[in-house]
Structure formats: structure tokens, C-alpha cells
C-alpha positions in Angstrom: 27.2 -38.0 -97.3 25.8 -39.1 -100.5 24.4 -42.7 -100.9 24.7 -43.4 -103.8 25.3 -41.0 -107.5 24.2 -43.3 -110.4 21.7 -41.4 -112.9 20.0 -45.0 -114.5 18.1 -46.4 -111.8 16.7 -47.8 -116.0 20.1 -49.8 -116.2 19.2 -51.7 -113.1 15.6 -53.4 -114.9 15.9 -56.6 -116.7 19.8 -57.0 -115.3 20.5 -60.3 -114.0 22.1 -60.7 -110.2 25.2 -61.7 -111.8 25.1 -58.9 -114.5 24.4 -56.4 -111.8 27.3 -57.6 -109.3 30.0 -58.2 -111.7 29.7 -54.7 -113.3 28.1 -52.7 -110.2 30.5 -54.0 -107.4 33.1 -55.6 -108.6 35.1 -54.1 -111.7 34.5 -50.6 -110.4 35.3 -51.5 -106.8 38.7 -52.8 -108.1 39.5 -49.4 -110.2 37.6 -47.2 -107.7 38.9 -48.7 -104.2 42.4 -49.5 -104.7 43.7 -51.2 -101.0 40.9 -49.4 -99.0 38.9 -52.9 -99.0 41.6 -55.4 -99.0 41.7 -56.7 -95.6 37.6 -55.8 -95.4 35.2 -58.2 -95.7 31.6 -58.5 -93.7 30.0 -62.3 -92.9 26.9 -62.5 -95.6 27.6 -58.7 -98.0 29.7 -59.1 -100.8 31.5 -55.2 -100.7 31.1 -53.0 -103.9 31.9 -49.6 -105.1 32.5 -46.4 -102.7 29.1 -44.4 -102.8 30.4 -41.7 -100.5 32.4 -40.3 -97.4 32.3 -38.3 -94.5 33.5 -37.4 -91.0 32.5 -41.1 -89.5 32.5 -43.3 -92.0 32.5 -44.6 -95.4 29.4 -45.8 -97.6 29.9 -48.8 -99.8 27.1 -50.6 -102.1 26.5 -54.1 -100.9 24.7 -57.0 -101.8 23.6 -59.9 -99.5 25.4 -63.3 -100.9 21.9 -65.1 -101.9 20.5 -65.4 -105.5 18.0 -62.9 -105.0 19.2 -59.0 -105.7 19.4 -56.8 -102.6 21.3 -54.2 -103.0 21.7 -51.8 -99.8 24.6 -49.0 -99.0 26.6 -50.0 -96.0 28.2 -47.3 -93.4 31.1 -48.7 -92.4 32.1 -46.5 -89.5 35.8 -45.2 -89.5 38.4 -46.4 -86.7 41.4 -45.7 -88.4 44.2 -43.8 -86.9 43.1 -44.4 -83.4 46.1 -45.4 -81.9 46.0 -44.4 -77.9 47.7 -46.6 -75.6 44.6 -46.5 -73.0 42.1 -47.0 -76.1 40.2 -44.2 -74.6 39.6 -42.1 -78.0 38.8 -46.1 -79.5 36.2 -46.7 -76.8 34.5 -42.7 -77.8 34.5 -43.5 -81.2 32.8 -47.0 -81.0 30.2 -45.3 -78.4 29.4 -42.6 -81.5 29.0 -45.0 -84.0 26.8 -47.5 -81.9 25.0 -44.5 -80.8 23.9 -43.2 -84.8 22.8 -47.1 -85.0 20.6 -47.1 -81.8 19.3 -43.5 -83.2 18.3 -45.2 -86.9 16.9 -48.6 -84.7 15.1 -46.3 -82.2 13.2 -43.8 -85.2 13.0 -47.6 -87.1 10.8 -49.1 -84.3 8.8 -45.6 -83.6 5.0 -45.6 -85.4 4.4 -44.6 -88.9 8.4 -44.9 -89.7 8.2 -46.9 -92.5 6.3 -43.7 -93.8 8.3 -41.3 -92.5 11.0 -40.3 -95.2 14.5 -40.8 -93.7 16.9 -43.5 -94.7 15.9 -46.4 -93.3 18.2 -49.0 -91.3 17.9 -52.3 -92.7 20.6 -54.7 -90.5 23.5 -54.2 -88.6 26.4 -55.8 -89.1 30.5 -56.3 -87.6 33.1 -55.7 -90.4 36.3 -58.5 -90.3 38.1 -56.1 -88.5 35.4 -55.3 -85.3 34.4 -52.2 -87.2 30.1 -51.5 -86.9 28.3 -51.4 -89.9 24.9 -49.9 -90.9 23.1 -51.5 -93.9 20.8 -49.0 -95.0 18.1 -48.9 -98.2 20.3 -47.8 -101.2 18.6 -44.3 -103.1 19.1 -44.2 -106.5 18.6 -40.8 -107.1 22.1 -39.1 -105.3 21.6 -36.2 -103.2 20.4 -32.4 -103.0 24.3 -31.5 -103.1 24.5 -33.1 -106.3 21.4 -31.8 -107.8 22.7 -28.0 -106.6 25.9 -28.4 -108.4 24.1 -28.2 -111.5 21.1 -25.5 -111.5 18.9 -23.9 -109.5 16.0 -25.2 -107.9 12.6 -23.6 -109.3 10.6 -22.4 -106.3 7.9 -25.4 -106.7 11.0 -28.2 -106.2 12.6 -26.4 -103.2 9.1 -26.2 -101.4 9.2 -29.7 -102.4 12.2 -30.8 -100.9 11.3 -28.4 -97.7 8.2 -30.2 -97.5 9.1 -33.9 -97.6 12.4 -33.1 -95.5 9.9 -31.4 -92.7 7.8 -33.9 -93.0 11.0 -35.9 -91.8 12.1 -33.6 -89.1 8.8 -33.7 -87.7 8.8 -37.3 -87.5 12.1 -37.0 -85.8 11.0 -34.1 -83.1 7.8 -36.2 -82.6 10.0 -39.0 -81.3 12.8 -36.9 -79.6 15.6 -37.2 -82.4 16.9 -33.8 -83.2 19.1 -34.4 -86.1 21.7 -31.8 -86.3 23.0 -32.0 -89.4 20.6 -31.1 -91.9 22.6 -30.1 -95.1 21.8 -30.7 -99.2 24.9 -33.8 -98.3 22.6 -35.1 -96.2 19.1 -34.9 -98.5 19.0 -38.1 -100.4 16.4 -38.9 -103.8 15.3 -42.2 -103.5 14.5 -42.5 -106.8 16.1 -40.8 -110.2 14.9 -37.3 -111.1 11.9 -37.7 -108.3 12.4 -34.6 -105.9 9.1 -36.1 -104.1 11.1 -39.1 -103.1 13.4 -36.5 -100.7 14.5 -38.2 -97.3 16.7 -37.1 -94.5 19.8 -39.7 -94.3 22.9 -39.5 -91.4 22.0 -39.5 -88.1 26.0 -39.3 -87.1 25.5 -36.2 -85.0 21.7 -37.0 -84.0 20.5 -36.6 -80.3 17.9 -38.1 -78.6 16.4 -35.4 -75.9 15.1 -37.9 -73.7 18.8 -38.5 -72.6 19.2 -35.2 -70.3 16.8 -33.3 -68.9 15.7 -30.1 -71.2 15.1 -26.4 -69.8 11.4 -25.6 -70.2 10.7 -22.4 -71.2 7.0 -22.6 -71.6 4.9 -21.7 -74.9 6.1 -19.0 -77.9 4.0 -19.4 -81.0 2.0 -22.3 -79.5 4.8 -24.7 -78.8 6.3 -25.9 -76.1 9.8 -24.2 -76.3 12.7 -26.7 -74.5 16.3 -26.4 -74.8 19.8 -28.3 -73.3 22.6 -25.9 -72.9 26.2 -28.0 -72.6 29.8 -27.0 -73.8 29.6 -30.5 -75.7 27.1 -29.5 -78.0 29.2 -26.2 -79.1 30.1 -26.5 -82.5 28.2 -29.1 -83.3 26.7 -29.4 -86.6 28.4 -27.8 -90.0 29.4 -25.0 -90.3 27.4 -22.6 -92.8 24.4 -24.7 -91.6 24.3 -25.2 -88.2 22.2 -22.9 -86.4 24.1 -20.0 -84.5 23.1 -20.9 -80.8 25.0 -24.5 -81.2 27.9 -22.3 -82.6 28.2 -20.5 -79.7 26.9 -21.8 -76.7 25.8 -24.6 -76.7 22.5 -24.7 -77.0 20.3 -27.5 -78.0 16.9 -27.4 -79.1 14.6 -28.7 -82.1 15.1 -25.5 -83.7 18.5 -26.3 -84.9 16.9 -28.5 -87.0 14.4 -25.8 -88.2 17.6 -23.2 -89.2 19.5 -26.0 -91.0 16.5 -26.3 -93.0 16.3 -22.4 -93.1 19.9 -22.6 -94.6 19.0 -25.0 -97.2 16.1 -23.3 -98.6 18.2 -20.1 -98.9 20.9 -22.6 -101.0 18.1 -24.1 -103.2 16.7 -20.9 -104.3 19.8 -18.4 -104.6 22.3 -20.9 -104.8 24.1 -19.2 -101.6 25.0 -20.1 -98.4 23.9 -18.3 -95.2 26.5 -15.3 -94.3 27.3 -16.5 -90.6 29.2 -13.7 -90.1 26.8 -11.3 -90.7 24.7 -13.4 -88.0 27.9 -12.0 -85.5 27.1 -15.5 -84.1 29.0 -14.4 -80.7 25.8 -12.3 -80.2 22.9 -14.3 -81.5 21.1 -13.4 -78.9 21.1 -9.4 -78.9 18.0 -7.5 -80.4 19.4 -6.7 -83.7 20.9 -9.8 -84.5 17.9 -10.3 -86.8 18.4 -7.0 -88.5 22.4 -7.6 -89.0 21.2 -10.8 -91.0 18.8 -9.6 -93.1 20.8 -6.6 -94.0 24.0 -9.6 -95.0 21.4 -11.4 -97.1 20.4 -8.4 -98.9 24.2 -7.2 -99.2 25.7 -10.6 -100.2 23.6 -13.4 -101.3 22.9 -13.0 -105.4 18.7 -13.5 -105.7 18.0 -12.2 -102.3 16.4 -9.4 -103.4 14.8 -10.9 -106.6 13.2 -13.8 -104.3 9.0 -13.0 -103.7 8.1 -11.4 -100.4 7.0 -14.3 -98.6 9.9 -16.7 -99.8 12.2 -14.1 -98.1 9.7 -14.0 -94.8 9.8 -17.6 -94.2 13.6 -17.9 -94.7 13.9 -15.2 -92.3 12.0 -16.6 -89.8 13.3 -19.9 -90.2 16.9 -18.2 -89.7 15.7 -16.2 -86.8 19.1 -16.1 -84.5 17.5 -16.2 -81.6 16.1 -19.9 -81.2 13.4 -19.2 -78.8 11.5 -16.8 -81.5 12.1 -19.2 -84.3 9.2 -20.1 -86.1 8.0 -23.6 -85.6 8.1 -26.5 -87.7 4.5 -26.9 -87.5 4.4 -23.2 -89.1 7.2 -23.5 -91.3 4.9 -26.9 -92.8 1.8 -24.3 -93.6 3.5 -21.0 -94.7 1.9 -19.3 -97.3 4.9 -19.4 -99.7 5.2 -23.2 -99.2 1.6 -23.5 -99.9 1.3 -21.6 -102.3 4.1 -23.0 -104.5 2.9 -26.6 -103.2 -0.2 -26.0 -105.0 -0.4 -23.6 -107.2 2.3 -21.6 -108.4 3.4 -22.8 -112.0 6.9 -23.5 -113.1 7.7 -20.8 -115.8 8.9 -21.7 -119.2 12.2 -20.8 -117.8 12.1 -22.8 -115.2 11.8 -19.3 -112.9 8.6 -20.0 -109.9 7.4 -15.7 -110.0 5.8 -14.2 -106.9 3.3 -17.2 -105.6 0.5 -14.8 -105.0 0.3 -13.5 -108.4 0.6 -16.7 -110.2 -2.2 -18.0 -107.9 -4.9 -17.0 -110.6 -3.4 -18.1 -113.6 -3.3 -21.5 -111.8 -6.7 -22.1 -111.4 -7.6 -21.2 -114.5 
């Protein structure tokens, strides 16, 4: 979910606290809110306007009541409509909420995180009515699902993004956290019109692999290849994004992660989402899985066949169906095409990044 969609991070310098509050999160919280906040209120955060919402939770701007301006979005997770007698279904949603928190305080506590770019959790807090909340660093900059609604990404800012946000992933796998959800929603800018300042926000569906026992399957590519297969984890993810062995059956693994990000790129630089049909995600596993997909990309998705020849090999190995072959993150981080259009391939007049290898000259010169 987007934190935040302002375009003048500008408007924010030389405003007083009061300036800022009375026009940030109060007259558009009364037009913008209607009753959703009228029997809300949270000890020490004065509640502003909605920044976003999704399947857990709503995000609100925030400011801490002292006179110095701190600004953070809030998740305030979502209990509403949970009206069993036995408060079973209550009890499972407060257990997924606290979990996303101990998953942001976990990665918060881990080494180098206050490098690492995800969305960082600032404080916790209990809303009037029991409800957790998450205070997280606000990013001024919306997110990649905004930024996609209006153009195109050049080839140099989607191996941006890719970069920064498997930078993040790496940081995540490192520590155990695979995220699950990776999605342009979930890509926030923490600054305005700065791709570099990419980060990797909800960890709602997040799972930390230390809490069952993986499946080793030994080394492919030079990484340790582990999975978790449970019926819980089918289906989990987004659809359109969520990597075909968690769609059907249930397996778990880092790689997720890997063909979310796959998916993304593919979005970025076509402006089309992955045909998961074409995947026939009830075989992922069968031998010419890989061929059925690249056959629906080149059938389907506008661009496909106008995007240079090692763009389309790293999105197909990133969206290799079968997890176990995937290519790693550690690979996907030094691909030629990422590398390439990292630093050296120029952005065209038109705003069009040409085949990486060819432009490689005119760069140095």
C-alpha cells in the first residue's frame, strides 16, 4: 500500500509545525476521512489524512504531539467486521498483525538495517480501541504503482529500482525474512522524483524461515536451495505477482521473492503484467513450463519483443517456473543487463534505454 502520494516534499521546507498540521492533517483529514476516525485516537499521535489501504490495514500520516515536527505514516491494522462469538477469527487477526510488527522489529534490530532500504519501523503503538499500530518513516515520494500509472520506466530507472529493491531482498534473505509480497504497491520513493531512494515497505504477508524447518535440497547455481512446502502458504502472495509454486502448492522458498521481482521488472519496462496462465501454474513444474511462458510473453505482452536480448534473458530467468532453477538473487544483482544499464547505457532523447551492449561505447566516450 502506498505511504504516502504528495508530489512537494518543497512545500514541507520553511512550514511551521502548526502550518504543517493544520493544513497536512487536519482540514484534509476532516474532507478526506469522513467517520472512519471518529471514535480513533492513539495516546501521543495526533491522526491526519488517509495515505493509503490494503488487505490489513489502513495508513494514516501522524504527528507526535510535541513542538518539534515528526511526521511518520501509521498502519493501523484492521479489526473490523470480526464478530465471532468464540473470538477465534479476532485472536488470528491480532496474531497477523503483531506478527508483521515483530517481522519490521526483528529486520530493525538485524546489522546494517538502518542501511538496508525497507521502511523502517519507528514505534509501536495501541489505538483507543485495542487495535496495533505500526509508526513507520513517512516517504515522500509515493510509490512504483503510482509512478507506472503515468509512463514507462526507461531501462536505466527499472535497473534502478531492481537494484535498490534487491539490495532490500537480500537484506531480508540474509536475515531469514522472505517477503512475499513484492509488488510496484509495495515499492515506496523516499524522496520526490528520486528512484535511488527505492525501498521495500509491507511486511503483512512476510515469513521468517527460522520458524519451521526448511527442506534442503543442496546447491543449484552455487546456493544453497531450501524450501517449506504447507497448504497454508497456497495462495499466498498477489496474484499476477506471486510466484507460481506458492499458487499451487505451497511452496516456500526465497525465490518467491526473486519472481515477484521478476514480475515487476517485466511491468516497469512493457508496462504488462505476467500472463499466469500461460505459466499453466497447475504444472509449474513440468519441462516445458518455461517454454509455455516465454512463448505467452512473446504472444501477449506489448514490448516483449522490442526489449534487448539480455533484458528478456534476465526476466526469464528470474520468472523461471520452476523455483529450484531460478536464478539467484546474488546473480540477478550482477546480470549483465543490470550492469550494463547501471553504468553505462544512456537514456535516449526519448527517454527509450536501446540494446545495453551497443550503447556501451558511446558511453565511454
Amino acid at each position: 500500500m502506498s505511504v504516502w502520494t504528495a508530489s512537494s516534499s518543497v512545500w514541507l521546507r520553511n512550514k511551521t509545525v502548526s502550518d504543517v498540521l493544520c493544513t497536512m492533517l487536519f482540514r484534509k483529514n476532516q474532507q478526506q476521512n469522513g467517520n472512519e476516525l471518529c471514535c480513533l485516537s492513539i495516546d501521543g499521535l495526533i491522526i491526519g489524512k488517509l495515505l493509503g489501504r490494503g488487505g490489513f490495514g489502513k495508513v494514516f500520516a501522524v504527528a507526535k504531539n510535541t513542538d518539534k515536527l515528526e511526521i511518520m505514516a501509521c498502519k493501523i491494522f484492521d479489526m473490523n467486521g470480526l464478530t465471532d462469538s468464540n473470538g477465534v477469527r479476532l485472536q488470528a487477526e491480532v496474531a497477523n498483525a503483531l506478527a508483521e510488527i515483530e517481522v519490521m522489529k526483528y529486520l530493525s534490530s538485524c546489522s546494517l538495517s538502518s542501511i538496508a532500504p525497507i521502511v523502517h519501523l519507528l514505534d509501536v503503538y495501541d489505538a483507543s480501541d485495542g487495535r496495533p499500530c505500526a509508526a513507520m518513516e513517512l516517504c515522500l515520494g509515493g510509490s512504483l504503482f503510482d509512478l507506472l500509472q503515468e509512463k514507462t520506466l526507461t531501462c536505466r530507472e527499472a535497473a534502478l529500482v531492481i537494484y535498490k529493491i534487491g539490495i532490500a531482498l537480500q537484506f531480508c534473505h540474509e536475515n531469514q525474512i522472505v517477503h512475499l509480497d513484492v509488488k510496484p504497491s509495495n515499492i515506496l520513493f523516499r524522496h520526490c522524483e528520486d528512484l535511488s531512494s527505492a525501498c521495500l515497505s509491507d511486511f503483512g504477508l512476510s515469513y521468517a524461515l527460522t520458524q519451521t524447518e526448511p527442506v534442503v535440497l543442496g546447491q543449484r547455481n552455487g546456493v544453497s536451495v531450501e524450501y517449506i512446502n504447507d497448504e497454508v502458504f497456497e495462495g499466498r502472495g498477489t496474484e499476477g505477482y506471486s510466484a507460481p509454486e506458492l499458487m499451487n502448492g505451497g511452496y516456500l522458498s526465497k525465490a518467491a521473492d526473486i519472481w515477484s521481482l521478476g514480475a515487476t521488472l517485466l511491468e516497469m519496462l512493457t508496462g504488462e503484467e505476467v500472463p499466469v496462465r500461460s505459466v499453466v501454474i497447475s504444472e509449474w513444474w513440468t519441462k516445458d513450463a518455461a517454454t509455455k511462458l516465454e512463448q505467452g510473453l512473446s504472444d501477449t505482452v506489448n514490448g516483449w519483443k522490442e526489449l534487448d536480448a539480455t533484458a528478456r534473458d534476465l526476466i526469464l530467468a528470474m520468472l523461471c517456473s520452476d523455483f529450484m532453477e531460478r536464478l539467484p538473487l546474488t546473480q540477478v544483482l550482477i546480470h549483465p543487463w543490470l550492469l550494463n544499464n547501471l553504468f553505462h547505457a544512456p537514456i535516449t532523447q526519448e527517454g527509450v534505454c536501446t540494446d545495453a551492449c551497443s550503447q556501451a561505447s558511446t558511453a565511454v566516450e
